[in-house]
LUMKOL-803660 format. One record per residue: residue number from 1; residue in one letter; x, y, z of N, C-alpha, C, CB in turn. Coordinates in steps of 0.02 Angstrom, whole numbers. Glycine has a CB too. Layout:
<nodes>
k, r, n_px, n_py, n_pz, ca_px, ca_py, ca_pz, c_px, c_py, c_pz, cb_px, cb_py, cb_pz
NUM, A, X, Y, Z, X, Y, Z, X, Y, Z, X, Y, Z
...
</nodes>
This chain:
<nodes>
k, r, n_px, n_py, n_pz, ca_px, ca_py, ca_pz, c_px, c_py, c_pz, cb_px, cb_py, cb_pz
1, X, 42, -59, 0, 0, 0, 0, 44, 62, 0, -48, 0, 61
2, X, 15, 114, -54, 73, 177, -43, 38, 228, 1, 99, 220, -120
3, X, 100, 258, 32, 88, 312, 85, 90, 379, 49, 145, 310, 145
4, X, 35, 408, 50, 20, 466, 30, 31, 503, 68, -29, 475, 13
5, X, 79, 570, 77, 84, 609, 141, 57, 674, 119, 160, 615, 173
6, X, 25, 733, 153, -15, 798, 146, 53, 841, 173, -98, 804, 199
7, X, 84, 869, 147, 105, 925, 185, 68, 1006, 181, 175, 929, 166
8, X, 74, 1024, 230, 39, 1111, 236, 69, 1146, 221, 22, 1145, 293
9, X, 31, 1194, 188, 79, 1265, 198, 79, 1299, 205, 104, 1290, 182
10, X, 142, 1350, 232, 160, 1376, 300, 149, 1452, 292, 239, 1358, 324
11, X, 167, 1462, 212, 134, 1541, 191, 129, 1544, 131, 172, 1606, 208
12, X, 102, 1594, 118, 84, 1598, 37, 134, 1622, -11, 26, 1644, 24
13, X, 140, 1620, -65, 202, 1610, -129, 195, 1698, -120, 175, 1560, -233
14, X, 278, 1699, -155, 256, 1778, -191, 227, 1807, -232, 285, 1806, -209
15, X, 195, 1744, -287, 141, 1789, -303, 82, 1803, -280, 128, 1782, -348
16, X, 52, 1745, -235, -17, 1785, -196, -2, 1829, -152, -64, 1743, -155
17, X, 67, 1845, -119, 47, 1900, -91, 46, 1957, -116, 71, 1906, -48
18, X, 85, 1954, -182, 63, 2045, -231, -6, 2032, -231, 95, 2064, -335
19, X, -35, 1962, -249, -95, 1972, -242, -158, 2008, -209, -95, 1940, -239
20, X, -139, 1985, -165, -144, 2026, -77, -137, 2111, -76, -65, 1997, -19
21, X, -75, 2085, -78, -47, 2179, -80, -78, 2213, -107, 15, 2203, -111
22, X, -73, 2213, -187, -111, 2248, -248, -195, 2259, -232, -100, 2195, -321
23, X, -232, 2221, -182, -294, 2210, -172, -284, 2253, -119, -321, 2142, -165
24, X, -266, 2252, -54, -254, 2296, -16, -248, 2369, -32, -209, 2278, 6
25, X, -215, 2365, -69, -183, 2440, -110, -250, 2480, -133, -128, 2420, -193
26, X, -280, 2420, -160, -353, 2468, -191, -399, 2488, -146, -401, 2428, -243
27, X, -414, 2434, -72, -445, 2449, -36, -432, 2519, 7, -448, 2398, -12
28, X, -350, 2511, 22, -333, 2587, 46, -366, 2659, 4, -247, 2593, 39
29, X, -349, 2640, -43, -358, 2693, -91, -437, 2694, -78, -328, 2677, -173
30, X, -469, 2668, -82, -538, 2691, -75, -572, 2702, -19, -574, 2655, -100
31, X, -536, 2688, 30, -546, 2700, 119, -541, 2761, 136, -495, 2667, 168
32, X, -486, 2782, 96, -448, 2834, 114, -493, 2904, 65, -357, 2813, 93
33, X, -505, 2879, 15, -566, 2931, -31, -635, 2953, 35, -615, 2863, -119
34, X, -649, 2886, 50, -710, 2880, 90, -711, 2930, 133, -717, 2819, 125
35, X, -643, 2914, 184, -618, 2947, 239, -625, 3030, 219, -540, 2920, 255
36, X, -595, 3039, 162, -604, 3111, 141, -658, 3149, 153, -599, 3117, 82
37, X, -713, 3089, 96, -770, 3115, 85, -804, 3146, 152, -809, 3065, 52
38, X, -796, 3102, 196, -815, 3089, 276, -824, 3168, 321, -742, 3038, 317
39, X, -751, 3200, 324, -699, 3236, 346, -742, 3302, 300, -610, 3204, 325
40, X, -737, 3306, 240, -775, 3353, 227, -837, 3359, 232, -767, 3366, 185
41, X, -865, 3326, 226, -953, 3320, 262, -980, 3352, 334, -971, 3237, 278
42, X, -922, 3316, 347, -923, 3349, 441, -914, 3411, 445, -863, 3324, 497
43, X, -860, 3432, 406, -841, 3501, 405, -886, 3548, 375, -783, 3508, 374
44, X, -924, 3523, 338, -985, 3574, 312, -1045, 3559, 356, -1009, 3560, 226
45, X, -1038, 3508, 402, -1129, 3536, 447, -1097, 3568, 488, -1196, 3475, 494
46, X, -1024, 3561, 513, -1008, 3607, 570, -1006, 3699, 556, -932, 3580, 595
47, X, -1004, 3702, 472, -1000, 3770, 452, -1077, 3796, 426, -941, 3775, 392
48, X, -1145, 3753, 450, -1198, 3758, 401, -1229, 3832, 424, -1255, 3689, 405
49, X, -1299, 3844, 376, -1301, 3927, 384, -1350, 3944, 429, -1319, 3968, 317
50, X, -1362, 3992, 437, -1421, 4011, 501, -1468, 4056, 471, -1388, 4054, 573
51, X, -1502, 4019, 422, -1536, 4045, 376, -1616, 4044, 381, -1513, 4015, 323
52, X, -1612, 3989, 451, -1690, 3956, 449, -1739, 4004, 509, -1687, 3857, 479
53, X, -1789, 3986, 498, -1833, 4038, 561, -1816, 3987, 625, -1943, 4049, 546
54, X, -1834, 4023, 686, -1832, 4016, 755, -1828, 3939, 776, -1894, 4051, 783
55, X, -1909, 3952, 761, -1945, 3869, 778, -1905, 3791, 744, -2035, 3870, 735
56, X, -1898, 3823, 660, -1888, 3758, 628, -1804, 3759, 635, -1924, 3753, 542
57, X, -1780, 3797, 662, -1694, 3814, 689, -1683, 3735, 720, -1683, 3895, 770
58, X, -1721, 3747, 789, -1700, 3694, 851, -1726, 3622, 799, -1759, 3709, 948
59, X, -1746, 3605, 784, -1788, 3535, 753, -1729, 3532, 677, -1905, 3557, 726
60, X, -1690, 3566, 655, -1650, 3560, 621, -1575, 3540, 670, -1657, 3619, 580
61, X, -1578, 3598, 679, -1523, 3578, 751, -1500, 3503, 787, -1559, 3611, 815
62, X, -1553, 3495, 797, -1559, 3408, 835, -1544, 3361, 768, -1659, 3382, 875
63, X, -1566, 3368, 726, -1542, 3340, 658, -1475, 3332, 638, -1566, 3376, 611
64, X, -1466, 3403, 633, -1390, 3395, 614, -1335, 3361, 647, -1367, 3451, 610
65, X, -1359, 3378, 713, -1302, 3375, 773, -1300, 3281, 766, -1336, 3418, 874
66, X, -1359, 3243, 750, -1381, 3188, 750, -1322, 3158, 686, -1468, 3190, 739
67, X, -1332, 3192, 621, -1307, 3156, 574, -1222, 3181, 574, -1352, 3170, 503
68, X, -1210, 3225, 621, -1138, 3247, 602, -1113, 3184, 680, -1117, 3365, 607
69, X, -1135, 3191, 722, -1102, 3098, 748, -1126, 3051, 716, -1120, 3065, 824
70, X, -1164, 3040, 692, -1146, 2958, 624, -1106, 2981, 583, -1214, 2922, 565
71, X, -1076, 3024, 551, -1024, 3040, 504, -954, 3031, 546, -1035, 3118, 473
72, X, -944, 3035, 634, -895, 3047, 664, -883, 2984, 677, -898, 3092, 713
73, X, -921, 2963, 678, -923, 2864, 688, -915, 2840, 638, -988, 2820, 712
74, X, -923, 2863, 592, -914, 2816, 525, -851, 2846, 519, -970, 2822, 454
75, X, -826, 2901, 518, -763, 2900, 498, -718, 2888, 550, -749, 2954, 467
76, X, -710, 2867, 602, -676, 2821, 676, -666, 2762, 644, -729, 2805, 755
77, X, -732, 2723, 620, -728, 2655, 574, -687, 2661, 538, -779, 2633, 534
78, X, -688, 2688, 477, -660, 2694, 403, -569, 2719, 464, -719, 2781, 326
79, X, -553, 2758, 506, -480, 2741, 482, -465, 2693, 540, -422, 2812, 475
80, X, -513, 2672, 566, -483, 2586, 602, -461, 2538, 545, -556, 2534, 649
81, X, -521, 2554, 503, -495, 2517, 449, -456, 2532, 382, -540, 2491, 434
82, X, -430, 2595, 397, -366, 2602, 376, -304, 2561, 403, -355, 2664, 386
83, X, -294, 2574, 466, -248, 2549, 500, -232, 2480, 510, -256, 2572, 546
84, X, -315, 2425, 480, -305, 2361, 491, -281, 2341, 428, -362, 2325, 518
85, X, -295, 2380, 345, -269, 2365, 304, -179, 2386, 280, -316, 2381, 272
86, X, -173, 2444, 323, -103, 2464, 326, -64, 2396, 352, -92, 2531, 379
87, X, -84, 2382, 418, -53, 2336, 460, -56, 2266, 432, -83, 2338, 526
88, X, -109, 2244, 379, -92, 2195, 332, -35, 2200, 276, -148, 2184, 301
89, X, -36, 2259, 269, 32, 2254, 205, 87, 2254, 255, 43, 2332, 138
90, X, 104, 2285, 327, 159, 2259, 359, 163, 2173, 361, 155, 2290, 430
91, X, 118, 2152, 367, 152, 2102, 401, 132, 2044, 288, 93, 2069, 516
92, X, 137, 2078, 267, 136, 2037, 177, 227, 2068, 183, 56, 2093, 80
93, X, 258, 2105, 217, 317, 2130, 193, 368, 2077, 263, 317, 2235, 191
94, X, 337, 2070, 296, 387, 2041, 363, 346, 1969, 353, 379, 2089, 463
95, X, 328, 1940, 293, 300, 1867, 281, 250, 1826, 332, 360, 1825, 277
96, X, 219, 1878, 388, 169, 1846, 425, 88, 1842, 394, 171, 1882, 491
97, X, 91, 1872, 331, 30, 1877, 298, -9, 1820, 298, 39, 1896, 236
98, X, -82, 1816, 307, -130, 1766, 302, -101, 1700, 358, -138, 1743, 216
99, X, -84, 1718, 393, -67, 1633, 461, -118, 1674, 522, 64, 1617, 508
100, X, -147, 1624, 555, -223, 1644, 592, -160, 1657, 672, -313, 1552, 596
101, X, -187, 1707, 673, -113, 1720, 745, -171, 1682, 834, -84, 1873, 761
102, X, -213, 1653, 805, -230, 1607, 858, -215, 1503, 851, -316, 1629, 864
103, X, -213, 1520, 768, -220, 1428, 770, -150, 1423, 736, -298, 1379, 713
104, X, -98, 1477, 693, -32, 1484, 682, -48, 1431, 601, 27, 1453, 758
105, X, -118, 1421, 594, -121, 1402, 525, -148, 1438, 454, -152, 1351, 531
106, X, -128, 1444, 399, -158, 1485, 333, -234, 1480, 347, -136, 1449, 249
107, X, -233, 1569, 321, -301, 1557, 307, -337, 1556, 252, -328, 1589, 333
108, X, -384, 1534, 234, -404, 1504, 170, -380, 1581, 103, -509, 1480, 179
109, X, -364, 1569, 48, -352, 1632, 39, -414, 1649, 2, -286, 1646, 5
110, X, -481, 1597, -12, -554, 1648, -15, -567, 1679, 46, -627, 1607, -29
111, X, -563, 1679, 74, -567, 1726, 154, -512, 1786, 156, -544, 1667, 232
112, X, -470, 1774, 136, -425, 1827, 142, -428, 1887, 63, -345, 1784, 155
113, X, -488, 1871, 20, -500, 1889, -22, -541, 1923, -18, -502, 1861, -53
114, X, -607, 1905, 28, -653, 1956, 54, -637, 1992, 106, -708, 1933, 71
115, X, -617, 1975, 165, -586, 2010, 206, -499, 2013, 218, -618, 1991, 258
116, X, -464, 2036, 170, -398, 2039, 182, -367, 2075, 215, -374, 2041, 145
117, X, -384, 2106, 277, -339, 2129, 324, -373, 2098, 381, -328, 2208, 327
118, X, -401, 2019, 384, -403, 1980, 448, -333, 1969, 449, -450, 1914, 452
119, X, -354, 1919, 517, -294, 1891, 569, -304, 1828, 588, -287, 1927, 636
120, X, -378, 1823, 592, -412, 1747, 606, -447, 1703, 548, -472, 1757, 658
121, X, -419, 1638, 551, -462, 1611, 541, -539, 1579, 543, -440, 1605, 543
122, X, -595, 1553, 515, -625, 1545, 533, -654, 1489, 587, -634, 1558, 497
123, X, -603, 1475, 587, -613, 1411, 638, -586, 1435, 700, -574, 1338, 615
124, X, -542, 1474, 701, -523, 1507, 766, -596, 1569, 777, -429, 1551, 755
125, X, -598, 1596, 732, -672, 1658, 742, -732, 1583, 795, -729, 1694, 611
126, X, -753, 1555, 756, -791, 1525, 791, -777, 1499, 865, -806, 1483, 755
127, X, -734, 1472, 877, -692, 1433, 933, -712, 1506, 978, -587, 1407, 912
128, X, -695, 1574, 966, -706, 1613, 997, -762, 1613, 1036, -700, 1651, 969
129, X, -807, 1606, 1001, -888, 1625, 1046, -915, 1594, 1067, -941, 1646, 1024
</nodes>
């Protein structure tokens, strides 16, 4: 009978990680548009005009003040997730890219295709909860 042996592996080639990278790269780039967009938005309800009568003032007021913190939260998000896709191209350059830093095994690289600046695998994500 022949012995078939499986070996694993331990990280991904150099070309999936330009893969990676180059994918990353685009995601920055459009995080970082977002982030913009974000940043100026905010900056224009914080400059808006005082154009309205008395009454419908305050009932605008509460509005604004309302949508300019979801814009402050969304853009808190957007550069967390700057920083988690930055911190993926560190570690595509110091070769720790795609290894689940709880189970120390690859992670699938369809997973790292939709979400490519994880850390976990999914079998470690679950194990979590």
């Amino acid at each position: 009978m022949m012995k078939v042996e499986v070996i694993e592996k331990l990280r991904y080639s150099d070309a999936d990680l330009k893969e990676f990278e180059e994918l990353i790269t685009g995601k920055l780039a459009q995080a970082r548009r977002d982030l913009q967009h974000l940043k100026d938005s905010i900056t224009r309800k914080s400059t808006g005009s005082d154009d309205n009568v008395s009454g419908l003032k305050s009932l605008e007021d509460g509005a604004d003040a309302l949508e300019k913190e979801q814009l402050n939260q969304q853009a808190a998000r957007t550069q967390r997730y700057i920083m988690q896709l930055e911190n993926a191209r560190i570690r595509i350059k110091n070769g720790t890219y795609g290894i689940c830093i709880d189970t120390g095994k690859l992670i699938p690289k369809e997973r790292l295709l939709i979400v490519p600046h994880t850390q976990h695998s999914i079998e470690a994500k679950k194990n979590k909860r």
